[in-house]
N, C-alpha and C positions, 0 to 999 in steps of 0.2 A: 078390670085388672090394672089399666093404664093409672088408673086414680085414684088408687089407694091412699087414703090418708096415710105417709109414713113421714115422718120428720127425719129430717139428714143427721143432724146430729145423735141422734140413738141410734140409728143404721150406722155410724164409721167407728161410734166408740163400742162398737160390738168387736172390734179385730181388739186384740191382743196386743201386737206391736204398733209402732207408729204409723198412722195412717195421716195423708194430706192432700186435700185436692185443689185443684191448681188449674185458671184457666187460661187461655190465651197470649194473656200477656205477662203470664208468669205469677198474678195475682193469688193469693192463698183463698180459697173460697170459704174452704171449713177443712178446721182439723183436729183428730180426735185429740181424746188426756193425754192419753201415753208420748202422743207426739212434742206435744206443749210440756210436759215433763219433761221429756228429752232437751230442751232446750230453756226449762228454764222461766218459762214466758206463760201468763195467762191465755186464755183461747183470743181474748179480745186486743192482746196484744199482740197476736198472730196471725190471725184475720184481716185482709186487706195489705198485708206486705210482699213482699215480690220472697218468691221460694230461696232463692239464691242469697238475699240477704239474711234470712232467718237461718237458714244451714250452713252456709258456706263463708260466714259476714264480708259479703264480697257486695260491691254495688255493680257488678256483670253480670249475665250469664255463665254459666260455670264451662261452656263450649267455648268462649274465650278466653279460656286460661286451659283451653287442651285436653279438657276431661268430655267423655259421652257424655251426652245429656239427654237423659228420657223424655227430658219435657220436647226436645226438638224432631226426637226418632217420633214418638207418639203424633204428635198433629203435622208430620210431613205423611206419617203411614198410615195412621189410625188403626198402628197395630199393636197387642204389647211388646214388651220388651224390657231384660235385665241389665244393668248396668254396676258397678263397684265406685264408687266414690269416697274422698275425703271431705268428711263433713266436723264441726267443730260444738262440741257439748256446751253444755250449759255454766261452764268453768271453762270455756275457751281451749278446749284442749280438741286435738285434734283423735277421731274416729273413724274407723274404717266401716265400713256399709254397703250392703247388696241393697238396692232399690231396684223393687218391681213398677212398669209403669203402665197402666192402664189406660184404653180411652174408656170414656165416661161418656154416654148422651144426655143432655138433660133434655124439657118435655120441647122447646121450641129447636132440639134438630142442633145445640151449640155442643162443640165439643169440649171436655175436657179432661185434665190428666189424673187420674187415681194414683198414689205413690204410696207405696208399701214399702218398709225401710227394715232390715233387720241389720243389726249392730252385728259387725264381724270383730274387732279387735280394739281398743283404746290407745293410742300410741305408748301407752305403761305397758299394756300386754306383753309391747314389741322389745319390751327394754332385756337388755343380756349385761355382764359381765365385763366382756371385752368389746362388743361393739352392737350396734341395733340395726333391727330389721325396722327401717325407717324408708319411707316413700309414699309417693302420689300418682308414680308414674304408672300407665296404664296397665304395662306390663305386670310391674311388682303387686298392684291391686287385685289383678286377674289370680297373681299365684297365692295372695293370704288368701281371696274366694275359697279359692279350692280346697289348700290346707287343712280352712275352717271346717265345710263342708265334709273331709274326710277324717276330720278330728274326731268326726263321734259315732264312724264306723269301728270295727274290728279287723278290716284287711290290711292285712299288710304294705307297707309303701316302701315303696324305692324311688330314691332323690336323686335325680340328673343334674347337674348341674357342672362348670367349669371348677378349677381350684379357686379360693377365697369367695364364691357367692355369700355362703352362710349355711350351708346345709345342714349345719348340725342345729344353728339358730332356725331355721325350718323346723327339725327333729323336736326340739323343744318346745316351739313353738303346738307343734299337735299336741304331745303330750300336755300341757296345758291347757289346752280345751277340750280333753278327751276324758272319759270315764273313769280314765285312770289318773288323772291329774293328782290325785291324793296319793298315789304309789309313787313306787322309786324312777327314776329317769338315771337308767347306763348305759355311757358311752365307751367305747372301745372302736381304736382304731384300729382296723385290722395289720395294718402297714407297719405297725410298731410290734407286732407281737413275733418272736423268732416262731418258726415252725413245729421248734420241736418242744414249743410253750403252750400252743394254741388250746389242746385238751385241756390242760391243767388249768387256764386261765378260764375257759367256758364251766365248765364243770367241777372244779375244782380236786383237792385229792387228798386222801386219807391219810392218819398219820403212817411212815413208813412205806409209802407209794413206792420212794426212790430211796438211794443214798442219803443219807442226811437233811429227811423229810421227819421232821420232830412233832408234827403238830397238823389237826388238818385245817385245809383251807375251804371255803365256800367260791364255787365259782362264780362268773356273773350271770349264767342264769338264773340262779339260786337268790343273788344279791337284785336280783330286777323281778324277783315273783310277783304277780299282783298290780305289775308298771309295766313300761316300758324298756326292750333292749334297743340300743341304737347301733347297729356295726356301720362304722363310717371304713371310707374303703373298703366295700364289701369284693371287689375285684382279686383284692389280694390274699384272701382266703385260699390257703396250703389245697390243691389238689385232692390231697390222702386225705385230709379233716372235712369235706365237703359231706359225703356220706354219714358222716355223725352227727354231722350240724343240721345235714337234711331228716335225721332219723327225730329227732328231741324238736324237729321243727313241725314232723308231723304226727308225732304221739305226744308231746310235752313230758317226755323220757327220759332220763339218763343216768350213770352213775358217775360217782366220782371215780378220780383216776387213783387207782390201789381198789378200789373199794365193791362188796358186792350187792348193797342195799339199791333198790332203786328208786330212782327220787322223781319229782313232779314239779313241774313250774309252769302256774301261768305266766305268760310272756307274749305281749306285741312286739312285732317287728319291727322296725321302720332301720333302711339302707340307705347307703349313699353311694355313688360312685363318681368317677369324673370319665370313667373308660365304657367303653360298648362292651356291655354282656354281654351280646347276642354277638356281637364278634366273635369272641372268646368261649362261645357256646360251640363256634361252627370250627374256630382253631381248636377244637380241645384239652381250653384250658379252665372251661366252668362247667359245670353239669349242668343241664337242659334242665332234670326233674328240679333241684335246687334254684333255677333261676326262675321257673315258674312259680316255684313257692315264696320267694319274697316278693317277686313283682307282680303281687295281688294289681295294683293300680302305681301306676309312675307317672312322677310330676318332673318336669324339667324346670329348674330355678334359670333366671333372667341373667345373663351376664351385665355390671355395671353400663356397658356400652348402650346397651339395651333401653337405660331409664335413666340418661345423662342428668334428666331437670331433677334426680332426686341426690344429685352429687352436693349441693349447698346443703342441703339436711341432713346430708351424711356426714359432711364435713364440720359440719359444727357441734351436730352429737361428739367425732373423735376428738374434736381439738377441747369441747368441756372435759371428755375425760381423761384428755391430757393434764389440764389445769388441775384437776384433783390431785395428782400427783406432784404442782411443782407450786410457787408462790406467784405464778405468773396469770395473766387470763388473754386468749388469743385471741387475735381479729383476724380475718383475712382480706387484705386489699382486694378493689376491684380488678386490676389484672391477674391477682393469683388466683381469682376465681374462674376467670375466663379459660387462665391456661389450665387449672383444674379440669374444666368441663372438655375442654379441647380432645383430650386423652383418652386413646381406645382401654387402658388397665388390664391387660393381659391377667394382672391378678387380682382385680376386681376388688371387692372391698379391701380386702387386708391389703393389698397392693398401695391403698390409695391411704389405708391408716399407717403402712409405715415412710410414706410421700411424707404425711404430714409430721410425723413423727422427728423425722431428720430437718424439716422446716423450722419447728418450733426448737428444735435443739440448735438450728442455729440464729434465731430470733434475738435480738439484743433489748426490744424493750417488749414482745410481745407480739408486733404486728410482724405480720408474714407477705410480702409481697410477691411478685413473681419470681424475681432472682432468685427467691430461696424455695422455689419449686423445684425440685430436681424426678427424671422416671429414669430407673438404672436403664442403664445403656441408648440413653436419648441426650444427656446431656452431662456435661460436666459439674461437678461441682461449684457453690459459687464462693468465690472468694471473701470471707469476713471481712464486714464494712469495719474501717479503721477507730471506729468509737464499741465495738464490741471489746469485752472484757475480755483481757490475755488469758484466758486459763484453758490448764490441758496443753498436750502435747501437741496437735495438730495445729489450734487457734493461732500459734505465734509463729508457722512457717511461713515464709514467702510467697511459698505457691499455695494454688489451690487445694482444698482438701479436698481426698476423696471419698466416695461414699463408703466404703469400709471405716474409714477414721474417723465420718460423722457416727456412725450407730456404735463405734468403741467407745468414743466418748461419752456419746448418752449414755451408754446401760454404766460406764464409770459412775457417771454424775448422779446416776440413779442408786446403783449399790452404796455409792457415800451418803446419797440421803437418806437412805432406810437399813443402812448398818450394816448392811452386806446380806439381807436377807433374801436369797434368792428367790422363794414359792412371790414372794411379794412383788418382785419387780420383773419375774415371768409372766403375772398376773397381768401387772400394767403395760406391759409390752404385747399383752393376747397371744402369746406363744405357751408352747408347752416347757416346763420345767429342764426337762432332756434337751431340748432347742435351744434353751439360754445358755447350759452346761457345754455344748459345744462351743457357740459363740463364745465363751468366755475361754477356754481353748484354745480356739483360733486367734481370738484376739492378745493372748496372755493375761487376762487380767485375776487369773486365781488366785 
């Protein structure tokens, strides 16, 4: 048995996904197609290079730059072990990866590491609208793991997380890798919807429901058949509406409101909250049976605090798609990155996109340094350096501006460049359209 004539290489290009083995010194021993296609590289250009540089094009070990390394867990324990990494394709772009790591004996008694690699996400996957699900950090890795993982099940999820993690950039994110990736993706905040809307909007309603109902409407379960529904702030779902939502949640049942037909929707789940359910289970103010039926399986998202080293990649992602919006292209000095990183961000990413936001708005040639870092309620405003252009009302006061009079300004500066289009410069700002309409409001600029 021991001496089987088998040749290595027809043994490792039998797996499917990337396979690599790897010994001691980090040396690539043999690695199958699939792998060497990943990266781009002949087998014979792969062969004989340290693992670290062919994945990660780093000349260290990747446990020097903070990340688990299976090559180190493996020949300290000689046991397996999964690990989540950032590893960099064959276009230099960076990918997310679950590697399994294996000890291996060969026949003289040496050890070494078997690595099974399966692709979780391309940093494209992670791209959104208003901002990205971008990171390295151990934490943020652990939770696209899972995401992934539960993307191509059918349970239901509920998203834990603080206000601005990204939860709905989560929500998406499944629905993207999930079965239903080719169906609809709806969101609805629940927090926005008045009480005595909530029916009408789920379900929709006939012509004649009510008063001066002309026409019927589809609700959003109807409008997510086949996909995904997403209720964000699921906490704040009406008391009196929870038994209807729990009914059509477990017969896929409902009618519209006016109406006597009854209708059918397939429909996944996926919730979000920033509050304890199960608090509000035991205050009665959620229903037990409904809180069990979204919380098939709950993921808690990472607050910013959580994955400081992934703040430069956050912050350059918002500040490029700042630049889409204006004639400018931003850098951030090395102290405004420091004081970046310094910051617990109570509101987490969008906390830290509209930091950057009021930065770049008061930037005179582009570059941002720390003076123009401001977190509400930590610091003053900083006063325009005297070569910034007088324009707007606040720029040519004396005193310092306040944060209020930097984001009047921007969203001015922004409805002047795009015409007064508001869906457009809601857009750019990652807020909701009702969000910009108040500020504009407050600020008087209607």
């Amino acid at each position: 048995m021991h001496n089987l004539p088998i040749e290595l290489q027809t043994l490792i290009d039998i797996h499917e996904g990337p396979f690599v083995l790897i010994d001691a010194d980090y040396r690539i021993v043999a690695a199958n197609h699939a792998y060497c296609e990943s990266y781009g590289q002949d087998p014979a250009a792969v062969v004989g290079r340290t693992c670290h540089e062919v994945s990660h094009h780093s000349s260290v070990p990747c446990h020097l730059h903070g990340e688990d390394c299976p090559h180190q867990k493996v020949f300290t324990t000689a046991q397996p072990c999964t690990v989540v990494h950032t590893h960099y394709d064959r276009d230099n772009r960076p990918e997310h990866v679950r590697l399994k790591g294996h000890p291996i004996r060969g026949r003289d008694g040496a050890l070494y590491l078997g690595e099974v690699m399966t692709r979780l996400a391309s940093s494209g996957d992670l791209d959104c609208e208003a901002m990205r699900m971008i990171g390295q950090a151990p934490a943020f890795l652990e939770c696209v793991d899972n995401l992934t993982r539960l993307a191509a099940s059918e349970a239901p999820i509920l998203l834990y997380g603080e206000s601005g993690v990204g939860k709905e950039l989560a929500a998406e994110f499944v629905h993207q890798h999930s079965n239903r990736s080719g169906g609809p993706f709806v969101a609805v905040n629940c927090a926005a919807i008045a009480e005595s809307m909530f029916e009408n909007e789920l379900f929709g309603h006939e012509r004649g429901a009510f008063t001066g109902c002309v026409g019927r409407k589809r609700g959003l379960f109807e409008l997510a058949h086949g996909g995904i529904l997403f209720l964000d702030e699921v906490g704040e779902i009406p008391l009196s509406m929870q038994p209807k939502l729990l009914r059509v949640l477990e017969t896929g049942e409902f009618r519209r409101v006016g109406g006597t037909e009854t209708l059918r929707a397939n429909v996944r789940i996926l919730s979000a909250t920033n509050r304890d359910l199960l608090e509000m289970v035991q205050a009665g103010q959620f229903r037990e049976d409904l809180y069990y039926r979204i919380a098939g399986i709950d993921i808690t998202l990472p607050p910013l605090r959580h994955r400081r080293q992934d703040i430069p990649a956050l912050a350059e992602a918002l500040l490029n798609r700042l630049a889409m919006s204006s004639t400018k292209r931003y850098r951030l000095a090395s102290d405004a990155m420091a004081k970046l990183k310094s910051y617990d961000y109570p509101g987490n990413v969008r906390e830290l996109r509209n930091v950057l936001q009021k930065a770049a708005a008061l930037s005179a040639n582009g570059t941002i340094n720390a003076e123009l870092i401001h977190f509400d309620g930590h610091a003053s405003a900083a006063r325009p350096a005297s070569s910034q252009p007088q324009t707007g009302h606040f720029l040519g006061q004396a005193g310092a501006a306040s944060l209020s009079e930097i984001e009047a300004q921007y969203i001015r500066d922004l409805l002047e460049r795009h015409g007064g289009h508001r869906r457009t410069v809601a857009d750019i700002l990652g807020m909701s359209e009702r969000t910009l309409y108040r500020k504009l409001n407050r600020y008087g600029l209607r």
